[in-house]
N, C-alpha and C positions, 0 to 999 in steps of 0.2 A: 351484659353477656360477654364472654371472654372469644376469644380469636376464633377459635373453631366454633362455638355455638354457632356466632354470627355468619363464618361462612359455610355452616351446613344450611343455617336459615336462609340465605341469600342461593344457595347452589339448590335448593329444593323450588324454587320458582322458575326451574329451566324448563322442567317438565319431561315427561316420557320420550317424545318426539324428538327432542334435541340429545334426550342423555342415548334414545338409541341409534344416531347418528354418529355420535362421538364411539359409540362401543365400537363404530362399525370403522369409524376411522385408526381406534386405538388398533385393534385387530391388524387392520391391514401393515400396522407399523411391526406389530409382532410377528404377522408370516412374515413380509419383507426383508425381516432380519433374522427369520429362523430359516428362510429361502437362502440367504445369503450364507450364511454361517454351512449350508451343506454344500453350496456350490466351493466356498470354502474347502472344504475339507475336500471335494473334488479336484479343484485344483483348476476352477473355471474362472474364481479371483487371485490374481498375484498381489503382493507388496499384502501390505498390513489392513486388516478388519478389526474395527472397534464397533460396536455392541452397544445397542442402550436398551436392550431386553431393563423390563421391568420399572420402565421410567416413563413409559408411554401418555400416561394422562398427564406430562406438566407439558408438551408441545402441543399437543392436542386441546389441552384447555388455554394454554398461553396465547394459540391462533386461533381459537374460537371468535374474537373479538376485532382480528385485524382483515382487513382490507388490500385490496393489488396493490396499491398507493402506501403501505407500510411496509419495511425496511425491516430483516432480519439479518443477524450475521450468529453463525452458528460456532462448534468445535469440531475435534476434529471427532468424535462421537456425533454426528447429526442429522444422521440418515430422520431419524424420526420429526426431525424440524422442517426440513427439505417436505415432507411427504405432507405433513400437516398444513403447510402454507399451499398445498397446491400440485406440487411435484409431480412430475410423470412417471408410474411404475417401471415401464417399460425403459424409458430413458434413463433410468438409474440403475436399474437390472446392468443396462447395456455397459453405464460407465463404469461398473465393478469387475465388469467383465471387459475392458480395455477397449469396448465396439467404438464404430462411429458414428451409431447412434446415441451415445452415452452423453448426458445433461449437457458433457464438457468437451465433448465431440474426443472421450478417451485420454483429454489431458490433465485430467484431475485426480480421480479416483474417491475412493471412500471416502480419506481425513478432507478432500479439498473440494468434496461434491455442494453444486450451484445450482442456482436459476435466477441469471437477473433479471430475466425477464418479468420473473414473478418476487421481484424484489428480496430475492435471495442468495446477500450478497456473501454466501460462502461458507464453507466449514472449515476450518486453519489447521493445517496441521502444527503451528507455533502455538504454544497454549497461552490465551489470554490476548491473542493478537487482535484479535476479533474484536474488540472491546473501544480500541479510540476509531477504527472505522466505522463502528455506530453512532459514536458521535458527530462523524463527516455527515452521515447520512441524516441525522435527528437534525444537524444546523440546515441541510439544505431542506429537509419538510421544513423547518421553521421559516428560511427565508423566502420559500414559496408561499407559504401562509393559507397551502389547503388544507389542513389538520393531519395531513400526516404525519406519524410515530415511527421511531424505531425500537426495534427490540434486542438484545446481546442478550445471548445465553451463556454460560461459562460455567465450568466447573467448580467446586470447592479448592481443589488445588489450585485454579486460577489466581487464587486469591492474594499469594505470595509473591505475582508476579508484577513489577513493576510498572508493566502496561493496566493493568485493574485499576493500582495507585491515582496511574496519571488520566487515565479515561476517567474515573469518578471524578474527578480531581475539577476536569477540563468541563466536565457536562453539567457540574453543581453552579461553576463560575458562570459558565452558559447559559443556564438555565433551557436545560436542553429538553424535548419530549423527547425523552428517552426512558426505556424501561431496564434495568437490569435487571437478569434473570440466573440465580444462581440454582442450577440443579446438584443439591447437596444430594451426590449419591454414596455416601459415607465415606466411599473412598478416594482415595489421589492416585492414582494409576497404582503400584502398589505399595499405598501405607493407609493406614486406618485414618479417618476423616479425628478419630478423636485422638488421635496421638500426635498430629500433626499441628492442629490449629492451637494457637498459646494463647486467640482470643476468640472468641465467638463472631460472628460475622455480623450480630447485630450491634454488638460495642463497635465495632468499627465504622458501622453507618453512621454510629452517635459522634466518631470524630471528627468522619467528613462531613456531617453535617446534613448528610440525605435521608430523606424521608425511610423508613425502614417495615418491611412486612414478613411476614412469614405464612404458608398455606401448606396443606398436608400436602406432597406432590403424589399421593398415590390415590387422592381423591379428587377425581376427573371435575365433577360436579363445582368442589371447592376453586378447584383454580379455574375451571371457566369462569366464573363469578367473580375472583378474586380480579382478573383479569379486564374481564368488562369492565368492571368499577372503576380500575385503573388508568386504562387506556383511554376511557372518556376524561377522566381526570386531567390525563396528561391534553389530549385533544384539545382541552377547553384554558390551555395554559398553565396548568400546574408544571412545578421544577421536575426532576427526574427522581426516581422511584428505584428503590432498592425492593425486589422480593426475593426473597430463599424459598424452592418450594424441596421440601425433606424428602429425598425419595429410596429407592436403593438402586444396585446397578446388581443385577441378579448374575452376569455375567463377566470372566475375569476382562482387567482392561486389555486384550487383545484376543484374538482368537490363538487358541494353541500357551496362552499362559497355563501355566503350574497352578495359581493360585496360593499357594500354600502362606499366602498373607492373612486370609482372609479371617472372619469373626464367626467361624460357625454357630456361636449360640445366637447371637442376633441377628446372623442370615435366618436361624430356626422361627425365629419371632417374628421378621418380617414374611416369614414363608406365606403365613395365613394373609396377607395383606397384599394378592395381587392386585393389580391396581383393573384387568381385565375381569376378575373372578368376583371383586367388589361391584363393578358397574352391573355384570352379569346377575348378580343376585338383588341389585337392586330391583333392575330392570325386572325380574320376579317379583319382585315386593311390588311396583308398580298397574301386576297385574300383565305383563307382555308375556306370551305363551312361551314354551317350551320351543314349539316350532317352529316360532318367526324369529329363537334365537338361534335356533339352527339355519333358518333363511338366510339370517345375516353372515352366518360363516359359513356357508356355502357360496354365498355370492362372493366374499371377499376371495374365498379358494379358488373361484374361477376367476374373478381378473387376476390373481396372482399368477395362476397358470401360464396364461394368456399373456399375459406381460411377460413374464420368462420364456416361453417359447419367440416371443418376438426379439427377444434381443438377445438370442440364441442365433438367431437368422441373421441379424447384424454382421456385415462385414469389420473387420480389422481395417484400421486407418491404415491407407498406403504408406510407403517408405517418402517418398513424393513428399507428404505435407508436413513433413517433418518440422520444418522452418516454419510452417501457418501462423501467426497470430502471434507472435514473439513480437511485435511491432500494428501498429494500425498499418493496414494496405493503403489508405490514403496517400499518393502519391506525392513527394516530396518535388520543390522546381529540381530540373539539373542545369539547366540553358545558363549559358555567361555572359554577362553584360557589363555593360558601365552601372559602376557606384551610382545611386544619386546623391546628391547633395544638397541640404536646406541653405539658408540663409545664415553669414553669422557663424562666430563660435560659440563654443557652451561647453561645460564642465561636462564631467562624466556623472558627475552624480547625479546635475540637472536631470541630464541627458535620460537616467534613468527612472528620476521621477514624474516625467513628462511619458515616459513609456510607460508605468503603470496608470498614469491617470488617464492615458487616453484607451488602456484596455479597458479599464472600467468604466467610462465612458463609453465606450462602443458595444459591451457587450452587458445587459444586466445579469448573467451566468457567472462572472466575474466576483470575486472577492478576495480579500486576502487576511492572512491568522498569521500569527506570528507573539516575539515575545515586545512589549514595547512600539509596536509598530502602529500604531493606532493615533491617541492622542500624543504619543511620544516624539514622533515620527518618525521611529525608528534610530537605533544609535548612531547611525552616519547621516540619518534625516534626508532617507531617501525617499519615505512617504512623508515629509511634513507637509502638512495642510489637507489632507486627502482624508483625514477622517470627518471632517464637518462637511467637508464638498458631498462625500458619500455616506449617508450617515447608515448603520448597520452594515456596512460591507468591508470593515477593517478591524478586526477581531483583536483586538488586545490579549495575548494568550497567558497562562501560566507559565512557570519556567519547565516545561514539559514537552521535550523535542518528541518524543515518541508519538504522544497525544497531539502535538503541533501537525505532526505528520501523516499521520494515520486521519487524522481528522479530514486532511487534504487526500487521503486516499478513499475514503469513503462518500465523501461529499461530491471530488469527481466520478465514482461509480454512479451516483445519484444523477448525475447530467449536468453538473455545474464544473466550472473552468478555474478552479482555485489557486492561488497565488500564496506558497505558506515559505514562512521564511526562517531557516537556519542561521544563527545568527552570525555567527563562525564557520568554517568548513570545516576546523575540528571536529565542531560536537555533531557532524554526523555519525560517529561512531555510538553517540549516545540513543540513535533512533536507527538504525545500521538493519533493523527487521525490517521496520515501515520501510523503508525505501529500497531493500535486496530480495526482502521474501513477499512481499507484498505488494507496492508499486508497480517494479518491477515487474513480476509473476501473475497477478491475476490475472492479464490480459489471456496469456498463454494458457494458464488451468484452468480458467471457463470457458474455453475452444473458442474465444474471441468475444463470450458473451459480454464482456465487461473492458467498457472505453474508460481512460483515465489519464484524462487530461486535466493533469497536475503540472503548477509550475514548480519548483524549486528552488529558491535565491538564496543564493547564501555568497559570504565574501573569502577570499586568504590573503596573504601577504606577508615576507618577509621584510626583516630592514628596520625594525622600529620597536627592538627588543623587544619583543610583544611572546618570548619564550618557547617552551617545545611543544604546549597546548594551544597555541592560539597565532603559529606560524604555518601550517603544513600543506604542503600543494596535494591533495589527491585525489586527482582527478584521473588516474591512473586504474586506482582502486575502484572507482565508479564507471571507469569505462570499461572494466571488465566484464561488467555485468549486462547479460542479454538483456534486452527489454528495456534500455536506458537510454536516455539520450543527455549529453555532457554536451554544452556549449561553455566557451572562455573568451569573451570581447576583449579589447585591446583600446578601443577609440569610443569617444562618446555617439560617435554613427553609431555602430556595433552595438554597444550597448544598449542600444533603441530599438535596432532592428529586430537584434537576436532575441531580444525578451519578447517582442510583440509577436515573435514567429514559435516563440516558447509557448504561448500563451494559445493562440492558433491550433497549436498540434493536437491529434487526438493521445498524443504519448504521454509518459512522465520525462519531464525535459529538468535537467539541471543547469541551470546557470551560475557559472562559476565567476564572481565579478575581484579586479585586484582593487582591494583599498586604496594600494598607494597609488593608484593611478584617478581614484574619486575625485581628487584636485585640480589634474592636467584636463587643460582645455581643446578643444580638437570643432572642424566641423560638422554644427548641427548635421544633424538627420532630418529630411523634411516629412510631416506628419502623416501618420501612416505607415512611415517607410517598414519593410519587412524585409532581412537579410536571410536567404534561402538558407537552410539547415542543412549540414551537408556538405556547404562550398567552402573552400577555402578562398583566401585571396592571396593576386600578388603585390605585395606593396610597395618592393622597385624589381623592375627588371635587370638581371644580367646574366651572362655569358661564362664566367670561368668557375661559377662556384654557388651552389642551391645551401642558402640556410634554411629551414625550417621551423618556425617558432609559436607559440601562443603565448597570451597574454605580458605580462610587462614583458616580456624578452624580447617580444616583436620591436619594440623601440629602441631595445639595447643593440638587437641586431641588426636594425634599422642606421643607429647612428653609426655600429662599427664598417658596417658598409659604404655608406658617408666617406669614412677614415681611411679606407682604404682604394674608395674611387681616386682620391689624391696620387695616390702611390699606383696609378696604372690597372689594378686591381678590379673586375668586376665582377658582381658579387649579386644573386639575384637574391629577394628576400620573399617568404608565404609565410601570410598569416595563416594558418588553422581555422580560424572562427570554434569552428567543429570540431572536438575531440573524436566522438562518437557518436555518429559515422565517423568515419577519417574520410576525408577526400583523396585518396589516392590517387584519380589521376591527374588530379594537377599535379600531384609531387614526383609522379612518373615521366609527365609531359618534360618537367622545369630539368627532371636528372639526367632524360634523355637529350638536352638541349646544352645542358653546362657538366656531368657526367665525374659533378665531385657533390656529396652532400655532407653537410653539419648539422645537427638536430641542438637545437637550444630551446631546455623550460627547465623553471625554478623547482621542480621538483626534483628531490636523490637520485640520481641517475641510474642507480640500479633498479632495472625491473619499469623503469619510466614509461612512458609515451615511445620516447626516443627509439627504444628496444622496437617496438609494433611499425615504429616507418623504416626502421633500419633494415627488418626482413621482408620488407615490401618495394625497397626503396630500386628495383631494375638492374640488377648486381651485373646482367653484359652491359648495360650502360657506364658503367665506375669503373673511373681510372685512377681510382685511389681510395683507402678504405674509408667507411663511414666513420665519422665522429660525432659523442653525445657531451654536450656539457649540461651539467647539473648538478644541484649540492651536494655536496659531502654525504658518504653512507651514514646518519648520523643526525640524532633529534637537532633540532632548531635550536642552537644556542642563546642563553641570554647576554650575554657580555656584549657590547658590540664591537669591540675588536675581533672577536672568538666569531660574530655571527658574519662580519664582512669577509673574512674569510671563508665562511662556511658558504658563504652563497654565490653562486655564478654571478661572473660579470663580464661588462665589455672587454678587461683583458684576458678572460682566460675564453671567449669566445675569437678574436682576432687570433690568439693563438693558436686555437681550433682552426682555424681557416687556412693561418700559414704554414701549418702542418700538414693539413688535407692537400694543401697545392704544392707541397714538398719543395 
């Protein structure tokens, strides 16, 4: 039998009862967005409306087969996914309408509408983003071992996007229960689906090597069957599953487009082929009355009513909660104390492979992905020997920062504490979505529904011609970003504390660690220890002059302080630990006490860290202006004559100082 015989034969064993529940779910996905599309045009939704009129039976059949315990991540089309897993009318009414009652509590909207509660981890407004956070979510059903599935839905135009690449890429090596779900609705926001694609989407399964399907998507019946089959499939351990289900999108890709892209003679051909008008006449042929199909659109017209009118009632979020959920409320320490200290010195890289394996140790939530980081043990051999200690909790990844990333973002929305590792702090640029749009952001666009505690490791380091890709401090650029937490250690303590308090957080925490400091020895941390997020430290006291510094410069300005205690000179020194948060008032307390400050770190001083303590730094306290030292405006040189000069040191710091004290 060929593809379709087989799944009309398999979709005609669902029976009356189930194909008229689906009519009735389909339906409700069609008012919902012919509800929306007028409040639309009213002027009751702001910001942008996407449409998936005429695609109703591939979410509908797609969630026929899945469970609370199963993992969707949708587009930025996916009102009808949302609704089909479960979703509340009312609740989504509210969030299109910016209430606060809305899924997202109004922080979302249409392209960004959630419910993780019912394991619906989002509709993206980045297209294709969606795609390695299923994979996060498909590894943590796997390492739970309940049969839970994920599902990613994604458009046709998805498919040129990088992220698709490296999600299929990352979920084939995984061997993930994961389902992709490509709703080929002909078109790519606006170009024709056939002028676009140069290869078919099944040849491409054939490269990456995934299993590959295709079902009608405008026949409900076919893809609930097509579906069931699958998802048990995948449940029972099969690899991950490519389907296309072929549908159309009746409507242009926004509300208020022109259209004038479109293929009218095969919009005319698919006309006859509603996917509502198909079940309806089955359901005829079945023998269901006239009147019980009017029963059913009646009833949907009244909870759709009903739903609108309630989130009509809906208040507007206060001015107040503006700031809500931009961060977990979990309260961070602030109290100041004495350091502890372990026994013993220890390297810094020890230091920090003693703190991953006591996370993982202590929490079974814990794992970590990366490239090489497994049986490699990583290229600075900061996890060696922790793949056998832990077996299945150290992910050997692709060279796939995006899918590295995203993996850790989805997998923490799932309730696990993932540790993924960037291997350089360059190439966060290369996953620069996962960790700004995503990370970052879901916390805040699902009105808090979604915790993500991710850690983030990665290293930088000048000094060791290592070039303009694979030298750059930015942690500047990361501290930008709401919703981020940026740590930078200095001592093999630190290094121990701050990742196991990284690891702790309900946030997405960055840890920023220096290479060249991997070697220097310093005192153990004793086990456990956790360095509060947030605090800075002092790490000498004085009186005539506040340096403030992170990471290696803390020692640079460490020693030049040393140099200048000889010469009468006292010189107080702070570590940061902290990027983001900044600890302000220690640097307030130190300025108001010595009322000269120097800001020293290894990154371009334009636009720095530096710039954020300078305008914070107590300006009636200063009796001389602030100075910043940092590298040259100017990529990382290779040459090392070219780069020692390009990079701050302890003499243009001392200089800084005896300029600042005039």
């Amino acid at each position: 039998m060929s593809d379709s015989v087989e799944q009309t034969a398999a979709a005609n064993e669902l029976g009356a009862d189930a194909l008229g529940r689906m009519y009735g779910e389909m339906l409700r996905i069609r008012r919902f967005e012919e509800s929306a599309a007028e409040m639309f045009r009213n002027g009751e939704v702001p910001g942008f409306l996407h449409l998936s009129i005429g695609q109703e039976a591939v979410p509908v059949g797609i969630s026929w087969p899945l469970n609370d315990g199963d993992v969707v991540t949708s587009t930025h089309r996916g009102h009808g996914h949302v609704l089909a897993k479960g979703g509340d009318l009312t609740a989504m009414f509210a969030e299109l309408m910016g209430r606060r009652r809305g899924t997202c509590a109004a922080r979302g909207g249409s392209m960004h509408i959630a419910d993780v509660s019912l394991g619906i981890f989002g509709a993206n407004g980045i297209v294709g983003a969606g795609l390695p956070i299923a994979c996060g979510a498909a590894q943590a059903a796997r390492m739970r071992d309940a049969g839970g599935i994920a599902v990613a839905y994604f458009g046709d135009g998805a498919v040129s996007q990088g992220a698709f690449h490296e999600a299929v890429t990352t979920a084939c090596h995984l061997e993930l229960p994961l389902l992709f779900v490509c709703e080929n609705n002909q078109y790519a926001e606006f170009t024709n689906t056939s002028s676009a694609a140069a290869v078919p989407l099944e040849q491409r399964a054939f490269g990456y090597g995934i299993r590959f399907e295709r079902v009608d998507g405008n026949e409900v019946e076919a893809v609930a069957a097509t579906a069931d089959r699958l998802a048990a499939e995948l449940r029972a351990g099969a690899p991950p599953i490519l389907l296309e289900a072929v549908t159309l999108r009746a409507r242009g890709h926004y509300e208020g487009d022109a259209e004038e892209y479109r293929d009218l003679e095969r919009d005319s051909e698919w006309a006859d082929r509603d996917p509502l008008a198909l079940v309806a006449s089955r359901l005829s042929a079945e023998g269901l009355s006239d009147q019980r199909l009017e029963q059913i659109r009646e009833e949907v017209e009244t909870e759709i009513a009903a739903a609108l009118a309630a989130a009509r009632e809906s208040p507007e979020p206060e001015v107040s909660e503006l700031l809500d959920n931009v961060i977990s409320e979990s309260p961070r320490p602030t109290a100041r104390g004495p350091e502890p200290v372990g026994e013993g010195e220890i390297r810094t890289i020890r230091s920090i492979r003693d703190s991953l394996h006591d996370a993982l140790a202590d929490d079974e939530s814990v794992f970590m992905a990366g490239i090489d980081i497994g049986r490699g043990g990583g290229v600075f051999n900061a996890s060696k020997g922790l793949h056998d200690e832990f077996p299945g909790r150290l992910l050997d990844m692709p060279i796939a920062e995006t899918a590295i990333v995203g993996l850790g973002v989805g997998a923490a929305m799932a309730g696990m504490r993932p540790i993924v590792e960037v291997m350089y702090l360059d190439f966060i640029s290369v996953c620069f979505d996962q960790i700004v749009n995503q990370a970052a952001k879901l916390r805040y666009m699902t009105g808090g529904g979604a915790e993500i505690a991710l850690t983030i490791r990665t290293q930088f380091g000048a000094g060791r011609s290592s070039g303009a890709q694979h030298s750059q401090s930015l942690e500047a650029l990361l501290a930008h970003i709401p919703g981020l937490t940026v740590l930078m250690p200095s001592t093999p303590a630190d290094a121990y504390g701050l990742l196991r308090s990284a690891v702790d957080d309900p946030n997405p925490v960055i840890v920023i660690e220096n290479r060249i400091l991997y070697g220097e020895k310093g005192p153990a941390a004793p086990a456990g220890h956790r360095v509060p997020i947030g605090r800075a430290r002092v790490v000498r006291e004085g009186t005539d002059l506040t340096v403030v510094s992170v990471s290696r410069m803390v020692h640079v300005a460490a020693a030049v302080a040393d140099e200048l205690a000889a010469e009468g000179v006292s010189v107080e020194v702070i570590d940061l630990r902290t990027v983001a948060p900044l600890d302000r008032q220690c640097i307030l307390d130190s300025v108001a006490k010595t009322n000269r400050l120097v800001v020293a770190h290894e990154a371009v001083t334009d636009f720095g860290i530096g710039a954020e303590m300078a305008a914070d730094a107590g300006f009636w306290d200063l009796d001389a202006p602030i100075r910043r030292v940092g590298a040259a405006f100017s990529p990382a040189p290779y040459a090392p004559a070219l780069e020692q000069a390009w990079m701050p040191d302890a003499a243009r710091v001392k200089a800084a100082v005896l300029e600042t004290l005039g």
